[in-house]
FIDO-285559 format. One line per field, with one value per residue (C-alpha): x, y, z; residue in one letter. Coordinates in steps of 0.1 Angstrom, whole numbers. Layout:
% FIDO-285559
xx: X/... .
yy: Y/... .
zz: Z/... .
rest: A/... .
% end
This chain:
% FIDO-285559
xx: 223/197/169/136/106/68/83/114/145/172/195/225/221/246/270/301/321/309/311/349/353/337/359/393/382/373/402/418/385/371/338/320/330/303/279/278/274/247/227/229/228/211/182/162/158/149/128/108/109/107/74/104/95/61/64/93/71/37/61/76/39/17/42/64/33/54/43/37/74/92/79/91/126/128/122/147/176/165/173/207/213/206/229/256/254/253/287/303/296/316/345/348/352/376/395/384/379/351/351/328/312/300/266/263/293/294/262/278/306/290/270/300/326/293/291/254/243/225/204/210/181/187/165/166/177/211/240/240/271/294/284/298/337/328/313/336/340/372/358/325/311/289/262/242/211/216/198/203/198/222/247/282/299/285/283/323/332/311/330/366/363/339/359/385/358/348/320/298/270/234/213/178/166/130/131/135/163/185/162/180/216/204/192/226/246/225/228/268/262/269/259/230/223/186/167/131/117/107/95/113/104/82/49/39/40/30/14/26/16/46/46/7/-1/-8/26/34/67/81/75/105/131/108/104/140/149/124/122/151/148/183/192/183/199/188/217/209/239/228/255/260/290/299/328/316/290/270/262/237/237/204/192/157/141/118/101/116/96/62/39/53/29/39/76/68/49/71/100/88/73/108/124/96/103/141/133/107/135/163/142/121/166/172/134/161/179/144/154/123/106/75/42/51/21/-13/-34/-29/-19 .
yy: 70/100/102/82/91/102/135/138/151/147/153/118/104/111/135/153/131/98/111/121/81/67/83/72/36/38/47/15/-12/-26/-6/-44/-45/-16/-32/-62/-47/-26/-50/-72/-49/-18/-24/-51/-25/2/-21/-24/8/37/36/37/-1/-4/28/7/-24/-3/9/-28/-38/-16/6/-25/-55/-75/-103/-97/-120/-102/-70/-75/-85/-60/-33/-49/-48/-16/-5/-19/-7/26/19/13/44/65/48/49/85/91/67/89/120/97/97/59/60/42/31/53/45/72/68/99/117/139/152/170/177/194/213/227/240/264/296/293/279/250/231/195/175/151/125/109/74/56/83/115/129/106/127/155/139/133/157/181/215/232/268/269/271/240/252/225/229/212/205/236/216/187/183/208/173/161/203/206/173/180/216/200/181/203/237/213/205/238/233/256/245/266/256/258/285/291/322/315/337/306/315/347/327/305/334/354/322/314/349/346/314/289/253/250/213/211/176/175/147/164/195/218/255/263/247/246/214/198/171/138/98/85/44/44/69/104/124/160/169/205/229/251/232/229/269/280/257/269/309/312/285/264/233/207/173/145/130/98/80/41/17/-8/-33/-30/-8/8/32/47/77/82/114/119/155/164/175/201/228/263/276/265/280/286/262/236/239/232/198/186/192/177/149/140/140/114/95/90/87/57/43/45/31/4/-10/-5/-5/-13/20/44/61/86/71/95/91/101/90/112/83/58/27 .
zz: 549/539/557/547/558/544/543/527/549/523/543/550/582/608/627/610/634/623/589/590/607/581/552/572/573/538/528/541/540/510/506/499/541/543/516/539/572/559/541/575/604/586/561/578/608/578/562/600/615/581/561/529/526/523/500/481/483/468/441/428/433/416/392/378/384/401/426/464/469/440/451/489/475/452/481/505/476/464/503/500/465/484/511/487/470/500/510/473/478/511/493/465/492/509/474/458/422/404/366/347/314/292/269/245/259/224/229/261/247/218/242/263/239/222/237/246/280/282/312/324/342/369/388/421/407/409/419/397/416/400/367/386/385/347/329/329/308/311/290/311/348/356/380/403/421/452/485/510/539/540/566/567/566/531/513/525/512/480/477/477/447/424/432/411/385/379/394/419/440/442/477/470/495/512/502/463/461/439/410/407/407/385/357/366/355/324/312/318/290/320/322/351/361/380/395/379/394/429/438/463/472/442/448/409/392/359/360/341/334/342/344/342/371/377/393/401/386/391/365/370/354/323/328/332/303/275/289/265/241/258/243/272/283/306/324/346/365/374/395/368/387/427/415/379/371/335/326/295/286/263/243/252/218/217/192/202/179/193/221/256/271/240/245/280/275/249/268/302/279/264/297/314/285/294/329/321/300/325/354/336/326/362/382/413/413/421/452/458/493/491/483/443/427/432/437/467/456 .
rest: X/X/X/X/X/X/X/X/X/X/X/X/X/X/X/X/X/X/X/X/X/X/X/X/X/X/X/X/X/X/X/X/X/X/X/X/X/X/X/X/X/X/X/X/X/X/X/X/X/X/X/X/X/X/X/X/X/X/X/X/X/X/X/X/X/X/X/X/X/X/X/X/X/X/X/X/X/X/X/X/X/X/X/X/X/X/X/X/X/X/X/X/X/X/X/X/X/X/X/X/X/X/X/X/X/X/X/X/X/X/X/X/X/X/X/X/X/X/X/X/X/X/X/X/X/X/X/X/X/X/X/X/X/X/X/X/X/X/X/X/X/X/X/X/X/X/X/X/X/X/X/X/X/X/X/X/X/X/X/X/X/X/X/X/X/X/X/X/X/X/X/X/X/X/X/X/X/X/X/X/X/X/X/X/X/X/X/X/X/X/X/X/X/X/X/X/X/X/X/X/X/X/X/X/X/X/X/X/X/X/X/X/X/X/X/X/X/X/X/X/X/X/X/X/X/X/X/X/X/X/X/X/X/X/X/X/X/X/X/X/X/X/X/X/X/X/X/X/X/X/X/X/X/X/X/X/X/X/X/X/X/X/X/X/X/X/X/X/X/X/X/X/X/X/X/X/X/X/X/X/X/X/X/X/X/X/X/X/X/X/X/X/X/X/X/X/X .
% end
């Protein structure tokens, strides 16, 4: 699994050895096997030893009301929702196909045959790689921002199936030098796909009300998107059956024609507004185990 902690690693739990096991059993053992073991063995020592369930708990409590039983329930299957997806992951690597349902598919679609580039916006909720085996565009490059710090194991795996999705992969850097990719592939009218729910590198943020509390978001995506006026969608992925995932695909509305600093706040207000509708559907599937929210809970 990734690592949990106060400070987010990001990186999947592991060695590249137990990483290449694990894909040879899954491709001969029912991944439900895994979701057992885990939610026996796994999450209850999760749950006791990483602060990612009283952080889980704080957010069922406080952000979705609910009471101190539902809220301590909600964190332990929210752990083993987590688990699952970590494992569906390594069983698609492993070759395992899950059933995919498309919400707003045109809107992409409409998107990628036009010669323009255009950004898509992530989150850290349910499994947005699966869009990656989806969403495909034969005429144009999809770029993703990823995490430049994950194991060899995981970026390798990762690399197999998108070279054959046209597909590349940008590591965020220290140094900030992805920005530069990122401008290179938007001036080559390329789609770049970005997370804006947490903030790597870059330290500026925006800040947002985003299910009643105060949260920084990153203000780069919200930057790269309106320093040329791009059209803009929100893609969210949420596990919707043990085997089946959906993927709404939603345009971001925003006046090109207003301010800079406008275009900016509509545009990162349209976006919280999908994300507040996907999660408040699926308040299970939040996967951010961080202190999110500015004020302590």
């Amino acid at each position: 699994m990734e690592g949990i902690s106060e400070e987010w690693s990001g990186k999947t739990f592991g060695t590249g050895w137990m990483h290449e096991r694990l894909m040879e059993m899954l491709r001969i053992v029912d991944v439900r096997i895994f979701y057992g073991f885990t939610a026996i063995f796994v999450i209850p020592f999760c749950l006791v030893f990483n602060p990612s369930g009283r952080i889980a708990y704080d957010y069922f409590r406080h952000r979705h009301n609910y009471s101190p039983l539902k809220a301590c329930w909600s964190a332990y299957k929210n752990h083993c929702l987590f688990g699952e997806i970590v494992i569906d992951r390594f069983a698609m690597w492993a070759g395992r196909k899950f059933q995919t349902t498309l919400v707003g598919y045109d809107k992409f679609r409409n998107l990628a045959v036009k010669e323009d580039a255009f950004i898509q916006l992530s989150a850290h909720i349910g499994n947005y790689e699966v869009a990656g085996y989806s969403l495909v565009a034969e005429s144009k490059r999809f770029n993703a921002l990823v995490f430049g710090g994950e194991k060899e194991t995981v970026m390798s795996n990762r690399k197999k199936i998108f070279d054959n999705q046209n597909i590349n992969m940008i590591p965020i850097r220290e140094d900030m030098s992805h920005i530069f990719e990122i401008n290179a592939c938007i001036e080559n009218h390329e789609t770049v796909s970005m997370p804006a729910d947490r903030i790597h590198g870059s330290k500026k943020s925006i800040e947002k009300t985003f299910l009643g509390e105060k949260a920084d978001f990153p203000l780069g995506p919200f930057q790269v998107a309106t320093l040329k006026g791009l059209d803009t969608l929100a893609v969210n992925v949420l596990k919707t059956g043990w085997n089946a995932y959906t993927i709404y695909v939603t345009e971001l509305p925003y006046d090109k024609n207003a301010s800079r600093k406008e275009q900016i706040a509509q545009l990162s207000d349209a976006y919280i507004k999908e994300l507040e509708t996907r999660i408040k559907e699926h308040p299970i599937q939040w996967f951010n185990y961080f202190r999110f929210w500015k004020e302590p809970t």
